[in-house]
C-alpha positions in Angstrom: 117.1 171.7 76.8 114.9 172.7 79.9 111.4 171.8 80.5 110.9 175.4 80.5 111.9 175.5 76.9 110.7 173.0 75.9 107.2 174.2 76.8 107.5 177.3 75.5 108.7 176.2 71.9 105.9 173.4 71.6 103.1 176.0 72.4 104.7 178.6 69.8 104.5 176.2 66.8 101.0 175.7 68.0 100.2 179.6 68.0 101.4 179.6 64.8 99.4 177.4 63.5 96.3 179.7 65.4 97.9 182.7 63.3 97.5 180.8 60.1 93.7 180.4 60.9 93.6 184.2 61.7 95.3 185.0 58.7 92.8 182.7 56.9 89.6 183.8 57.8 91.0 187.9 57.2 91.9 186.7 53.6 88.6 185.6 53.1 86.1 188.4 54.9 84.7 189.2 51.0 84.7 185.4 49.9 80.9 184.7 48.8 79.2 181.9 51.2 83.2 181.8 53.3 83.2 180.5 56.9 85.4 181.2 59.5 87.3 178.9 61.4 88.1 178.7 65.3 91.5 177.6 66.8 90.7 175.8 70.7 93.7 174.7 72.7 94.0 172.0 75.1 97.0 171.0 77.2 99.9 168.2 76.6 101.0 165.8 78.9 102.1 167.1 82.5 104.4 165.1 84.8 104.0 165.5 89.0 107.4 166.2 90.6 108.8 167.1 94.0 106.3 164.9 95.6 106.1 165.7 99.7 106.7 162.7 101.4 106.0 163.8 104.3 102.3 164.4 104.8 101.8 165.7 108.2 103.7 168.9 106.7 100.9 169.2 104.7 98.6 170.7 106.5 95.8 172.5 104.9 97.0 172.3 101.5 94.3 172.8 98.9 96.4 172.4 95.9 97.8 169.1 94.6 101.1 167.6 96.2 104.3 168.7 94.2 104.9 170.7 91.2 103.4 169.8 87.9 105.4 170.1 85.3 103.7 170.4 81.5 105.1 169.8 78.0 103.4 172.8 76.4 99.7 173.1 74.5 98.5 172.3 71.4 95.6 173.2 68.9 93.0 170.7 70.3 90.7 171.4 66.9 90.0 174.2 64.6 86.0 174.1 64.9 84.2 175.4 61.5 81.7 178.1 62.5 78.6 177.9 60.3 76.7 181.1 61.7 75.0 182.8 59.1 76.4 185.7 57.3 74.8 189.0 55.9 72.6 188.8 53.3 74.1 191.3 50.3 71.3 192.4 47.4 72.6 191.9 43.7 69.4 191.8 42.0 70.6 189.3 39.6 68.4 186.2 39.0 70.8 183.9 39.4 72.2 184.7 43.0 71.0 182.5 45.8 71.5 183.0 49.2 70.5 180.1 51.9 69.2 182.1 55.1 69.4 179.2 57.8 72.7 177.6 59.2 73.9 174.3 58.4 71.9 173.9 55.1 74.2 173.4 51.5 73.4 173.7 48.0 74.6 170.4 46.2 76.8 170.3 43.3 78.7 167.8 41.2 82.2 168.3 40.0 84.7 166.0 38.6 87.7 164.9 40.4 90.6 162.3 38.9 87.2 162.3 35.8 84.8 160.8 37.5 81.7 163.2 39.0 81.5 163.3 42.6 78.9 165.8 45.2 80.0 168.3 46.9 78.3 170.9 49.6 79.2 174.8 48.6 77.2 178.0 50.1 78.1 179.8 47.4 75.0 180.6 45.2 76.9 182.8 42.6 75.4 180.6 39.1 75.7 180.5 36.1 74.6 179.5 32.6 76.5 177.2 30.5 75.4 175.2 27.1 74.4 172.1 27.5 77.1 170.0 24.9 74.1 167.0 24.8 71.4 169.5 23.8 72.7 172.8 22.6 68.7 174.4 22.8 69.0 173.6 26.6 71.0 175.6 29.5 72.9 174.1 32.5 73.0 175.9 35.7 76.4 175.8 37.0 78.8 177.6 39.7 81.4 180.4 39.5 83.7 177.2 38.9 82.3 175.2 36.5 80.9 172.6 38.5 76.9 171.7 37.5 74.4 172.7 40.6 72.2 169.5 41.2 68.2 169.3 41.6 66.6 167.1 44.4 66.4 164.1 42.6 70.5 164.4 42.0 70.0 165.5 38.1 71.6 168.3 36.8 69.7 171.7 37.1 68.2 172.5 32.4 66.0 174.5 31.5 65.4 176.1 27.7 67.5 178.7 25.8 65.2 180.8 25.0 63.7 182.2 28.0 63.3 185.6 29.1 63.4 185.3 33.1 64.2 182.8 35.8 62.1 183.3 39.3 62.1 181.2 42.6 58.8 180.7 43.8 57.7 180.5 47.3 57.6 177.1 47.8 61.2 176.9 46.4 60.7 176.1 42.5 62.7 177.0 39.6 60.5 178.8 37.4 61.4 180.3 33.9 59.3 182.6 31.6 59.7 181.5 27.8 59.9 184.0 24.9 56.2 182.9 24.2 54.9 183.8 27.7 54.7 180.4 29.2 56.1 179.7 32.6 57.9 176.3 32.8 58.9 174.4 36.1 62.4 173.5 35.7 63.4 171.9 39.4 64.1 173.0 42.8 67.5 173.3 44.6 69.4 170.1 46.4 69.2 171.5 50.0 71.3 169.3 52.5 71.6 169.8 56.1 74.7 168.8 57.4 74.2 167.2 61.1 77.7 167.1 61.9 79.6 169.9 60.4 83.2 169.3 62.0 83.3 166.0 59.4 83.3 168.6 56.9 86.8 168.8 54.8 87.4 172.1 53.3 88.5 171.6 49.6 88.4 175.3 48.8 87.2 178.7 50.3 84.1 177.4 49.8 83.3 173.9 48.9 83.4 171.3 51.6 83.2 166.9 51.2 82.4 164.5 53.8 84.8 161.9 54.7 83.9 157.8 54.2 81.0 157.9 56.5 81.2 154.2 56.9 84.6 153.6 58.2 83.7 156.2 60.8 80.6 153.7 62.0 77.6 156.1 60.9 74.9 156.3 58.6 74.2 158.7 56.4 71.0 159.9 58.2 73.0 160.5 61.0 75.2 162.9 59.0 73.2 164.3 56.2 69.3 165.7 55.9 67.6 166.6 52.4 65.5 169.2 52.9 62.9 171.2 50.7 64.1 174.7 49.9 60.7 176.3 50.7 61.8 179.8 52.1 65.0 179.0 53.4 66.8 180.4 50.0 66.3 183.9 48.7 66.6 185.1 45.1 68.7 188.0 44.0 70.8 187.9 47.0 74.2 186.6 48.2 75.7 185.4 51.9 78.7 187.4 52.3 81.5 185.8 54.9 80.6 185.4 58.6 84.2 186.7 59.7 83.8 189.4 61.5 87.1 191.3 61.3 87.3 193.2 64.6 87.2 190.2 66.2 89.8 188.4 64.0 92.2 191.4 64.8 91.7 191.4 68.5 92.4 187.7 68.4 95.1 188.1 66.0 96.6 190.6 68.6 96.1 188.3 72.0 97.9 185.6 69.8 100.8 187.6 69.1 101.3 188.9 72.7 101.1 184.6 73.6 103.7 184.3 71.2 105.9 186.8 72.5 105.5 185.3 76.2 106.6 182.4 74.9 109.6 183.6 73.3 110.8 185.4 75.9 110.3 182.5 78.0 112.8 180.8 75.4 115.2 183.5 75.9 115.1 183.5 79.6 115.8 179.9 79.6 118.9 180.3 77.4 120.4 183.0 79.2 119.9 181.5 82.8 121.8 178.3 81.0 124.5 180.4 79.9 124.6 181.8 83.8 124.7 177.9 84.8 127.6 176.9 82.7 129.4 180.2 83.0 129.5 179.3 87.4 133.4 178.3 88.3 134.3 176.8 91.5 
C-alpha cells in the first residue's frame, strides 16, 4: 500500500468518527439541558524525503527542503461546548433552568449500589415518596436519581403542601395546606473549572474522573456556588446545538470524506497501471 493511501484511509476513519459526533449532537437538539460536542483535528506523523543535497541549487527557496510526506489526521479532541442554551417556559414549579455556563445541579445516584454525585443540567424534577418517612417528599430527576441540597443531603420537604416557589436569593420555599411557608433548602450549584475532565455518562449527566491521579485538587476543578439568580423557576434549558450549523458541518465532512476516497481509488487504479507495465 502507498503512502498516498495510506493517508487517505487513516483520515477517513477519523472523519467518521467526526460524523458520529454530528450525528450525535442532531439526535439530541430537543434533549433538555444536552450539550454539543466539537470534533478538532490535528496532524499525524510526517517524514521529510527527497532531501536536496545540493544547496547552492537552492536559491531563494522559502519552503522547507524536500517533500514531506504525512501519515494522515486524526481527531485531536472532541471539546464539550457548554454555551448556554435557550431558556423554554413550562410554568411548572418544578422546572429549573441554570442561566450561566459552566454551573451544575448536583445529584446522587447509585451505581454497582453504592450512591455516588453526579453533575446534570437537566432541571426536569420530580416528586417521589420518601420510603423512611412516607409524610415527606423527595425531589428527584426525570431518572430517579435524588437532587442534593448544599450541604450534600437529599432535597424533603412535607406532603401536604400546596406550592413550591424559588426565592430570590435561591431558596426552596413551600406553602403548606395551613398557609405557612417553610424553607426546605437551596440547590447544590457546582461550577466546573475544567469542563473537558468531564465524562459523559448519558445525554445529560456528566462525572469527573480521579482528580487525584491527575495531580489536582478539587478547588482547582470544582466551585460551590450559591444559586442566588443564576437558576430560574418554571423554565427549562433546551440543547445548545444549533442545527444549521451541524448540517453545514455535516456536509463539509462528507465532501472530506469523499476526497479521501477518491484519493483511495486513484491510488489503486494508478497501481493497477504500475503492475499492468510490460517490458
Amino acid at each position: 500500500m502507498n503512502t498516498s493511501m495510506i493517508a487517505a484511509s487513516v483520515t477517513m476513519g477519523q472523519l467518521q468518527r467526526k460524523l458520529d459526533t454530528i450525528s450525535h449532537n442532531m439526535a439530541n437538539t430537543n434533549t433538555t439541558g444536552f450539550k454539543r460536542r466539537e470534533a478538532t483535528f490535528s496532524d499525524l506523523l510526517f517524514q521529510q524525503v527527497n532531501n536536496q543535497s545540493a544547496v547552492q541549487y537552492e536559491g531563494g527557496r522559502l519552503t522547507p527542503n524536500g517533500l514531506r510526506v504525512g501519515t494522515g489526521a486524526k481527531i485531536a479532541q472532541t471539546a464539550l461546548r457548554l454555551e448556554q442554551g435557550p431558556l423554554v417556559t413550562t410554568d411548572r414549579e418544578l422546572d429549573f433552568a441554570i442561566t450561566e455556563n459552566n454551573l451544575f445541579f448536583q445529584i446522587e445516584t447509585l451505581e454497582n449500589g453504592n450512591p455516588v454525585e453526579r453533575l446534570t443540567r437537566d432541571g426536569t424534577f420530580y416528586l417521589t415518596e420518601d420510603k423512611n418517612n412516607p409524610a415527606q417528599l423527595t425531589i428527584v430527576t426525570s431518572n430517579g436519581d435524588f437532587v442534593l441540597d448544599r450541604a450534600g443531603n437529599r432535597i424533603n420537604l412535607p406532603s401536604h403542601f400546596q406550592s413550591i416557589s424559588l426565592s430570590g436569593e435561591g431558596q426552596l420555599l413551600v406553602t403548606l395546606n395551613d398557609g405557612t411557608v417553610q424553607n426546605v433548602g437551596e440547590f447544590a450549584l457546582t461550577r466546573v473549572l475544567k469542563p473537558q475532565l468531564l465524562d459523559a455518562i448519558s445525554d445529560n449527566l456528566y462525572r469527573l474522573p480521579d482528580i487525584a491521579a491527575l495531580g489536582l485538587a478539587v478547588g482547582d476543578v470544582l466551585e460551590n456556588v450559591a444559586v442566588g439568580t443564576r437558576v430560574t423557576q418554571g423554565f427549562l434549558e433546551g440543547s445548545n446545538v444549533d442545527i444549521g450549523r451541524e448540517m453545514n458541518e455535516l456536509v463539509m465532512t462528507q465532501r472530506h470524506y469523499q476526497f479521501n476516497s477518491r484519493a483511495v481509488s486513484m491510488s489503486d487504479e494508478m497501481s493497477g497501471l504500475v503492475n499492468g507495465l510490460r517490458r
